[in-house]
KOLVO-918095 format. One record per residue (C-alpha): x, y, z; residue number from 1. Coordinates in steps of 0.5 Angstrom, whole numbers, plus 500, padded with zeros to 3 digits. Example, Ala and Ser with C-alpha at 12.3 -4.5 7.8 and 13.67 -1.06 7.14 Angstrom:
BEGIN
<rec X="525" Y="491" Z="516" seq="1"/>
<rec X="527" Y="498" Z="514" seq="2"/>
end
This chain:
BEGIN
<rec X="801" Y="175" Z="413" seq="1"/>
<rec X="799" Y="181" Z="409" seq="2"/>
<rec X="792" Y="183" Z="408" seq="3"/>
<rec X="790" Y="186" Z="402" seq="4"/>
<rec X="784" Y="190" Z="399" seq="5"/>
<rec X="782" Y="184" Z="395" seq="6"/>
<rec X="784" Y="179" Z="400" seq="7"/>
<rec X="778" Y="183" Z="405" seq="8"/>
<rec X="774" Y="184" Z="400" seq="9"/>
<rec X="774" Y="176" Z="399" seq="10"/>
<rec X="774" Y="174" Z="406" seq="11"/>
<rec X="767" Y="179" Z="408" seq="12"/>
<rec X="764" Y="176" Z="402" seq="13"/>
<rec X="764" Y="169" Z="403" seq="14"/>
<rec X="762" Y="170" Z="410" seq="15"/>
<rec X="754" Y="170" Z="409" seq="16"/>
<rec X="756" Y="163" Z="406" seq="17"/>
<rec X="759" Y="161" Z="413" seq="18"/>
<rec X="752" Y="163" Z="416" seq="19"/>
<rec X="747" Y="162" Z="410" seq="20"/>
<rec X="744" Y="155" Z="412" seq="21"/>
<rec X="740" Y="156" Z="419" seq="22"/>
<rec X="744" Y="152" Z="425" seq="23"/>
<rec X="741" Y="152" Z="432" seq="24"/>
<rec X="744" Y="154" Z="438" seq="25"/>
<rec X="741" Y="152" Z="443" seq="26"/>
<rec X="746" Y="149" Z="449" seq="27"/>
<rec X="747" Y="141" Z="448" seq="28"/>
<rec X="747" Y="142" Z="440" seq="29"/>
<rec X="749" Y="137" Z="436" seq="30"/>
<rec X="754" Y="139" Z="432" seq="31"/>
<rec X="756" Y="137" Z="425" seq="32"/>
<rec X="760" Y="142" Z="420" seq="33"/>
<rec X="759" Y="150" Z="419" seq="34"/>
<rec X="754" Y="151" Z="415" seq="35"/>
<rec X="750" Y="145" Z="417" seq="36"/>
<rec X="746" Y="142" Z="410" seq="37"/>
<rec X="739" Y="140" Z="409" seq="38"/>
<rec X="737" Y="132" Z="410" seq="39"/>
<rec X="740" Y="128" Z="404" seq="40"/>
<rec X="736" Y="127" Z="400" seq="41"/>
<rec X="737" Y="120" Z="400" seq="42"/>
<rec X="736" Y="120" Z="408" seq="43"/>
<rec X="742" Y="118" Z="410" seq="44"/>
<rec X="745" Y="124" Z="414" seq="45"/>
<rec X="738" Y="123" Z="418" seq="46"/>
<rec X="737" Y="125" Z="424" seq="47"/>
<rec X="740" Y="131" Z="425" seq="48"/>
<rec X="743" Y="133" Z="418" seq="49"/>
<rec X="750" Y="131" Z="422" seq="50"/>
<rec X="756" Y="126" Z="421" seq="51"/>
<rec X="757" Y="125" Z="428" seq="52"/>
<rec X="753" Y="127" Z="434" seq="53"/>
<rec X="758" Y="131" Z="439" seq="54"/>
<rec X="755" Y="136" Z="443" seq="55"/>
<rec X="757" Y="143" Z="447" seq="56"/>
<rec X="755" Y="141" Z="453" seq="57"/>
<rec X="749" Y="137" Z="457" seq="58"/>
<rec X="742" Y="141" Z="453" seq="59"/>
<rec X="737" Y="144" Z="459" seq="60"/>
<rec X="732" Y="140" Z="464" seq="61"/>
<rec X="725" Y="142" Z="461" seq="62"/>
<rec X="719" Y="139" Z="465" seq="63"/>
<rec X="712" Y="138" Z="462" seq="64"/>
<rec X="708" Y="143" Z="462" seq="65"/>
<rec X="713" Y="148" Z="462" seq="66"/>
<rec X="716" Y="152" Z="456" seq="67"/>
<rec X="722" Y="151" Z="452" seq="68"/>
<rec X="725" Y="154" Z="446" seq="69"/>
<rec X="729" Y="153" Z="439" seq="70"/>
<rec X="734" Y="158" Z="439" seq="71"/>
<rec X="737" Y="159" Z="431" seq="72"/>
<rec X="741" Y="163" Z="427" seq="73"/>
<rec X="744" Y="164" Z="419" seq="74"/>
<rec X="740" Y="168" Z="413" seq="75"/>
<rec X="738" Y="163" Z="409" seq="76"/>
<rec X="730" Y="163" Z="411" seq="77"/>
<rec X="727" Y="161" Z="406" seq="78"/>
<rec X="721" Y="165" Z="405" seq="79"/>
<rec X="720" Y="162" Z="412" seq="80"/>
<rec X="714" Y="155" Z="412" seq="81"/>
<rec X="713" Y="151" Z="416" seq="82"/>
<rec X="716" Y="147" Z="421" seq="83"/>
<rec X="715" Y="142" Z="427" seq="84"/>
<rec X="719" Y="141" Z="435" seq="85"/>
<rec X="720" Y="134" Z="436" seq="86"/>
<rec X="722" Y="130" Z="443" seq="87"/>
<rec X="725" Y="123" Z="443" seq="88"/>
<rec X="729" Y="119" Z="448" seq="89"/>
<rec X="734" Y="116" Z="444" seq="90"/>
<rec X="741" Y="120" Z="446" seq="91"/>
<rec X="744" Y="121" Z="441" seq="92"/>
<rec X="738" Y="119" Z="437" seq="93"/>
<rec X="738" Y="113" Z="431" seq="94"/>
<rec X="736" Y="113" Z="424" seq="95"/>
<rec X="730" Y="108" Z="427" seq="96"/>
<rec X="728" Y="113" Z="434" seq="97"/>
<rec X="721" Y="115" Z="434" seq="98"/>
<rec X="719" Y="122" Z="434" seq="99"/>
<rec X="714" Y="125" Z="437" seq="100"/>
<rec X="711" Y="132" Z="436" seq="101"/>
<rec X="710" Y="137" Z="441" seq="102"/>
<rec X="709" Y="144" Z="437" seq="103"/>
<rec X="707" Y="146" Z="429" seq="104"/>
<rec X="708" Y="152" Z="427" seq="105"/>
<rec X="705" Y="152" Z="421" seq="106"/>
<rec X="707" Y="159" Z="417" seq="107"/>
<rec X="711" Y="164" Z="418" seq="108"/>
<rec X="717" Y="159" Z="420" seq="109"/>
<rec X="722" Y="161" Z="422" seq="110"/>
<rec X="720" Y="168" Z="421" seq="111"/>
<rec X="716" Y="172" Z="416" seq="112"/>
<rec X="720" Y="174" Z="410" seq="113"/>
<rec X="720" Y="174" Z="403" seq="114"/>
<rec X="726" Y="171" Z="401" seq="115"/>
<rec X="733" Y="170" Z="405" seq="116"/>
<rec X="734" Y="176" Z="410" seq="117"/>
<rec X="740" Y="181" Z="409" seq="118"/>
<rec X="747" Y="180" Z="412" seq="119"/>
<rec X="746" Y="186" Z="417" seq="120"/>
<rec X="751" Y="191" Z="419" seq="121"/>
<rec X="754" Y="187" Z="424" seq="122"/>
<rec X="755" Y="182" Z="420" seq="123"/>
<rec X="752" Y="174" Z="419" seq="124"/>
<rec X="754" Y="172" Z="427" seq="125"/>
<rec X="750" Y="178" Z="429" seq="126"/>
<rec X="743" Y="175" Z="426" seq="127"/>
<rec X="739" Y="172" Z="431" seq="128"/>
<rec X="732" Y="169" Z="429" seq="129"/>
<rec X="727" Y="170" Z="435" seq="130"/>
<rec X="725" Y="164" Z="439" seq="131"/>
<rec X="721" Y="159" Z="437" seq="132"/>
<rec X="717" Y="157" Z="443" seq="133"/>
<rec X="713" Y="151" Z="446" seq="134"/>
<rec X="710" Y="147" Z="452" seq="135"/>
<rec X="713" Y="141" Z="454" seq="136"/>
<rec X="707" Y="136" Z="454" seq="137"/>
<rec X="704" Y="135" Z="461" seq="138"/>
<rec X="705" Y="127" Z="463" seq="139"/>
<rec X="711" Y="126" Z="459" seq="140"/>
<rec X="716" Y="120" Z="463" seq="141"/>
<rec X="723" Y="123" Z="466" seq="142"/>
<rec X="729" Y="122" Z="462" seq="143"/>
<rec X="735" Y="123" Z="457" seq="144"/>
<rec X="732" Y="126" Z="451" seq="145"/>
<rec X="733" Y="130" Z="445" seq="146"/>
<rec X="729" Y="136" Z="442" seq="147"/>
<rec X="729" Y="136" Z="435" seq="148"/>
<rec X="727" Y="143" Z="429" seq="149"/>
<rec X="725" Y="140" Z="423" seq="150"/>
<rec X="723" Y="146" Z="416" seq="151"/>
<rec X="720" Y="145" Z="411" seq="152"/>
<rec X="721" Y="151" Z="406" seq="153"/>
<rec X="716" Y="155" Z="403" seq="154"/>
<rec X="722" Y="157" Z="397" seq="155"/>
<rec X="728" Y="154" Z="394" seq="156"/>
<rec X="729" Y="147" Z="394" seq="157"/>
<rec X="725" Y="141" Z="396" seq="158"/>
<rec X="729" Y="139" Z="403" seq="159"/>
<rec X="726" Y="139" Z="409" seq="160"/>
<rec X="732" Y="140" Z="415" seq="161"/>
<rec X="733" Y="138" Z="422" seq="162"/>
<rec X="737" Y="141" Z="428" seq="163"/>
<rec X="738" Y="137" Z="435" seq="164"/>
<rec X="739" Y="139" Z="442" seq="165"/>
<rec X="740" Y="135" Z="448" seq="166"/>
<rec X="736" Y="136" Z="454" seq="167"/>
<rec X="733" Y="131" Z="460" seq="168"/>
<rec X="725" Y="131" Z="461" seq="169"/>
<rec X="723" Y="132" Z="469" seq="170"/>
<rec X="718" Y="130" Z="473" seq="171"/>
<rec X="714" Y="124" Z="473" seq="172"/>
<rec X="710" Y="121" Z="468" seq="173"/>
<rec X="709" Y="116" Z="463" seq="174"/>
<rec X="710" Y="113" Z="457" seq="175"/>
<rec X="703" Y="112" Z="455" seq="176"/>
<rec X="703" Y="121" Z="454" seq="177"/>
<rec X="708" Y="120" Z="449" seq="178"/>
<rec X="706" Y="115" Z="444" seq="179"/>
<rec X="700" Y="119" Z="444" seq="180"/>
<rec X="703" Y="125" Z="442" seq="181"/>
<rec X="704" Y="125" Z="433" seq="182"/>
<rec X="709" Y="122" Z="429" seq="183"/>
<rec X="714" Y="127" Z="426" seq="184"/>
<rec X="712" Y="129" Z="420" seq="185"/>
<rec X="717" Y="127" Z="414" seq="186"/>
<rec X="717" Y="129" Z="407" seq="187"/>
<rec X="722" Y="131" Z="401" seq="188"/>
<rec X="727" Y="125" Z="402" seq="189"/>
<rec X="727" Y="118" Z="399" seq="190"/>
<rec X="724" Y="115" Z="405" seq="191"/>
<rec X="718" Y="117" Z="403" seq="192"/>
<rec X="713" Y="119" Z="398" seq="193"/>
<rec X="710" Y="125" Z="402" seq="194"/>
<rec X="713" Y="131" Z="399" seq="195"/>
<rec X="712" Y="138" Z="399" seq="196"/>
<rec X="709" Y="143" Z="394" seq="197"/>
<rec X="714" Y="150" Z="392" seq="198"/>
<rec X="710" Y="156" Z="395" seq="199"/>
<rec X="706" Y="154" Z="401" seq="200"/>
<rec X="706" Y="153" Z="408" seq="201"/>
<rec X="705" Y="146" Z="409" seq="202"/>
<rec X="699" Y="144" Z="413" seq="203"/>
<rec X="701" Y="139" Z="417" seq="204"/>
<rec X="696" Y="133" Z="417" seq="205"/>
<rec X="696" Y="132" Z="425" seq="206"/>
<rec X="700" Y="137" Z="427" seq="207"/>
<rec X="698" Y="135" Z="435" seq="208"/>
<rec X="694" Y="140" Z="440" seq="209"/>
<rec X="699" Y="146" Z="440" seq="210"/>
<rec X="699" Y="149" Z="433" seq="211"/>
<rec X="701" Y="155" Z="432" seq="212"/>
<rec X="698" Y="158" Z="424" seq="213"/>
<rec X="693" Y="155" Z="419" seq="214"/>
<rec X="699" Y="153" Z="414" seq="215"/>
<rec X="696" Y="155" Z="406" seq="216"/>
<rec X="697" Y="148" Z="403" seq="217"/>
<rec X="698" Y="140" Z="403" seq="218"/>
<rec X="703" Y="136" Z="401" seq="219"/>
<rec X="702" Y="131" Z="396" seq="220"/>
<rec X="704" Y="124" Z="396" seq="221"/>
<rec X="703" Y="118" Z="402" seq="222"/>
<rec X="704" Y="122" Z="408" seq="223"/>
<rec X="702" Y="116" Z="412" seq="224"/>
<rec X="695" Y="114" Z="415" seq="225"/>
<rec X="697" Y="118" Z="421" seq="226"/>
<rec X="697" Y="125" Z="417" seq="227"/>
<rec X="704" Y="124" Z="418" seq="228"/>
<rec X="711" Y="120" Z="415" seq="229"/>
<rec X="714" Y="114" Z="418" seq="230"/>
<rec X="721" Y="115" Z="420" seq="231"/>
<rec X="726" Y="112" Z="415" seq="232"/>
<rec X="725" Y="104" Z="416" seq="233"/>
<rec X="727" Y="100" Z="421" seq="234"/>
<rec X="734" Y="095" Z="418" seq="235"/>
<rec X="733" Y="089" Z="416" seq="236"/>
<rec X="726" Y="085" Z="412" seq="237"/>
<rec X="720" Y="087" Z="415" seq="238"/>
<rec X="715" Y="082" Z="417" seq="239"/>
<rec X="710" Y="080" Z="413" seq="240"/>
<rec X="703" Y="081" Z="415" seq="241"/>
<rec X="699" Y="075" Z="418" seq="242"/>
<rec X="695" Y="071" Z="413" seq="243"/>
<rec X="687" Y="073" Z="414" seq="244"/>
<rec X="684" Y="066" Z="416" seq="245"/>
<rec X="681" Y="061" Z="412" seq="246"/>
<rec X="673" Y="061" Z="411" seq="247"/>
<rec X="670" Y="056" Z="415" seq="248"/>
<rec X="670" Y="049" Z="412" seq="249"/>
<rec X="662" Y="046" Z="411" seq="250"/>
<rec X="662" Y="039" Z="409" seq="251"/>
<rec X="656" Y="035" Z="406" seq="252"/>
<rec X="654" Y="028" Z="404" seq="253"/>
<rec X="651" Y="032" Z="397" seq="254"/>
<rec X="651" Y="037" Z="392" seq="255"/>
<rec X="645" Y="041" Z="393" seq="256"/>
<rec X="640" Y="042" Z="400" seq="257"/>
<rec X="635" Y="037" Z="403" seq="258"/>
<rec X="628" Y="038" Z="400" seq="259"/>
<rec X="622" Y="041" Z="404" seq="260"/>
<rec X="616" Y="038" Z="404" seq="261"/>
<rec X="614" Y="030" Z="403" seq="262"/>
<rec X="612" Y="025" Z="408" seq="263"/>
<rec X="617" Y="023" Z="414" seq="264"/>
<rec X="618" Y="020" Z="421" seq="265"/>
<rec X="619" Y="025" Z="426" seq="266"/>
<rec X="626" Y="026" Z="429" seq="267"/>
<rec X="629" Y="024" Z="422" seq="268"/>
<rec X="634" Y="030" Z="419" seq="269"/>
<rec X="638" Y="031" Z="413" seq="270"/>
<rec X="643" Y="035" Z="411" seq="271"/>
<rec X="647" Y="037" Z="404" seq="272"/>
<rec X="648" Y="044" Z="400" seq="273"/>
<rec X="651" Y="047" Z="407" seq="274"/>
<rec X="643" Y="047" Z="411" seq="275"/>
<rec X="640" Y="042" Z="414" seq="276"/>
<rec X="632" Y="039" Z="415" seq="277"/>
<rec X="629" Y="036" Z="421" seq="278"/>
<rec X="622" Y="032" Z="420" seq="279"/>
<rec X="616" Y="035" Z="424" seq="280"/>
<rec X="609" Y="034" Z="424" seq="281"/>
<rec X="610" Y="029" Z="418" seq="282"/>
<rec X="613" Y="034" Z="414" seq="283"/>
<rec X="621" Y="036" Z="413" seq="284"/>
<rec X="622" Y="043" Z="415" seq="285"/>
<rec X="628" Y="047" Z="413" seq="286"/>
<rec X="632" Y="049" Z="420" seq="287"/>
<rec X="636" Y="054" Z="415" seq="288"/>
<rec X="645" Y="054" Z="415" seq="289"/>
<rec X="650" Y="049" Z="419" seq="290"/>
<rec X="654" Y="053" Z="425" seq="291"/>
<rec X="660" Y="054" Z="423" seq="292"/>
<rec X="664" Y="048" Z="425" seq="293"/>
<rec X="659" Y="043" Z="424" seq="294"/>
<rec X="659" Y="039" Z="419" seq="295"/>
<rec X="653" Y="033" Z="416" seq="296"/>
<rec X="656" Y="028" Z="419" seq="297"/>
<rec X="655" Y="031" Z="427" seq="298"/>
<rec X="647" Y="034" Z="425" seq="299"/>
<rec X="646" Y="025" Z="425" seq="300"/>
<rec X="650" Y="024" Z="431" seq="301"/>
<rec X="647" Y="030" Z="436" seq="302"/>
<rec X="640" Y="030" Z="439" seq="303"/>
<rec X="636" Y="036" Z="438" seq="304"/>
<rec X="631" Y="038" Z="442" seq="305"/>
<rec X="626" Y="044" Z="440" seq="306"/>
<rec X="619" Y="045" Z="443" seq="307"/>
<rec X="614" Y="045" Z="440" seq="308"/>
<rec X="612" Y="052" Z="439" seq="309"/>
<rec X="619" Y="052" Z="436" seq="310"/>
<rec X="617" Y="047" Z="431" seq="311"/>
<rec X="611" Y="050" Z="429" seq="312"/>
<rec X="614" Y="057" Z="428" seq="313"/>
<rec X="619" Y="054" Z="424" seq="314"/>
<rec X="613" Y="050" Z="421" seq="315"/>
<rec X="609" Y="056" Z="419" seq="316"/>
end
């Protein structure tokens, strides 16, 4: 094949294209085209914006308590924004996996420009972005894990994206530490109303315990009552929430509550209108509302004994 002025000029130019959106490089990655796009705005390419979950390899081993890494590269940034490093133990993950935050960063990712960088002298494949780096958290079980990168923007389009890697957790933890960390935040897809306003750097309702930044602005929207978005919905009907139980029945023979005062015999009760009078001393003393549960019929049925003290306080 002959190559042409045009031809080359054509082909430089289309490598920023190539390269544009950002794509992670960590060993382990979960691969999906070049360039990899943004989340669906419906959702369905979510997790991990890929069709497909083939990888390069195994990902690294990553024991609580140590560091790791997100690796990226490309020179669409955005104008950087915020971003979050997720861990699951669903390999490969699923639309219904749970994730959990390690890491917010909070501004300033995946670096502080304004703008998109510039294609360097070496070209696109030349442009490494620095690492972002994170503590795996203390406590956390063993096993297959996968590490997600998730981007809100700062400019452009309201899109959130997301990166994955395989990796195995080491030590000897347990579960408990892992629910206990946040939930991933999720915004700008049809699976949830949280959005994210052009030109801020979203400050993450509950980022976790490593943050890095303040972020400059919130998002609008149901974010979720845990500060942040539910992962897109489990298949199939959700249940129904239980009924909240029924007021406690009171039955009476009448409409309207025994009277006090008047001449009786001692012993005797009557009941109606919810509460219920004993006679003491001759007169009928009023002994306040049912128990729950009771009803008049049981007051006549029951033998109640009160000390004299009681009666007389009750008299008085």
């Amino acid at each position: 094949m002959k190559f042409t002025l045009a031809t080359i000029a054509a082909a430089v130019a289309f490598l920023p294209m190539i390269e544009a959106h950002l794509s992670m490089v960590n060993p382990g990655v979960y691969t999906g085209g070049d360039p990899l796009p943004p989340l669906a705005e419906d959702g369905s390419n979510f997790p991990c914006a890929v069709s497909s979950f083939s990888s390069d390899g195994e990902g690294p081993t990553l024991n609580p308590g140590q560091g790791g890494e997100i690796l990226l590269k490309g020179t669409a940034v955005h104008s950087g924004g915020s971003c979050q490093v997720s861990i699951t133990y669903d390999q490969p993950p699923n639309k219904n996996s749970a994730w959990k935050v390690m890491k917010s960063f909070q501004g300033g990712c995946p670096i502080e420009v304004n703008g998109n960088l510039q294609v360097p002298a070496g070209g696109p494949l030349a442009n490494i972005i620095p690492p972002l780096g994170y503590t795996v958290p203390t406590g956390l079980p063993a096993g297959k894990a996968t590490i997600a990168w998730t981007w809100f923007n700062k400019s452009g389009n309201r899109e959130m994206y997301m990166r994955c890697h395989k990796a195995t957790i080491g030590g000897n933890g347990n579960k408990e530490a892992y629910d206990a960390l946040p939930d991933m935040f999720v915004a700008n897809i049809q699976t949830t109303t949280c959005k994210i306003p052009e030109g801020i750097s979203v400050k993450f309702p509950n980022p976790g315990s490593q943050v890095q930044g303040t972020g400059d602005g919130s998002p609008t929207g149901d974010c979720g009552s845990k500060g942040g978005s539910a992962p897109p919905p489990k298949t199939g009907d959700s249940p129904s929430p239980p009924p909240p139980p029924p007021p406690p029945v009171i039955s009476s023979t009448t409409t309207s509550p025994p009277p006090t005062g008047g001449a009786c015999s001692a012993g005797q009760t009557k009941c109606g209108g919810g509460t219920w009078s004993m006679c003491t001393h001759g007169a009928w003393v009023n002994m306040g509302p049912l128990a729950s549960g009771t009803d008049c019929s049981s007051i006549g049925k029951r033998s109640i004994r009160f000390s004299a003290a009681h009666m007389a306080k009750k008299a008085i």
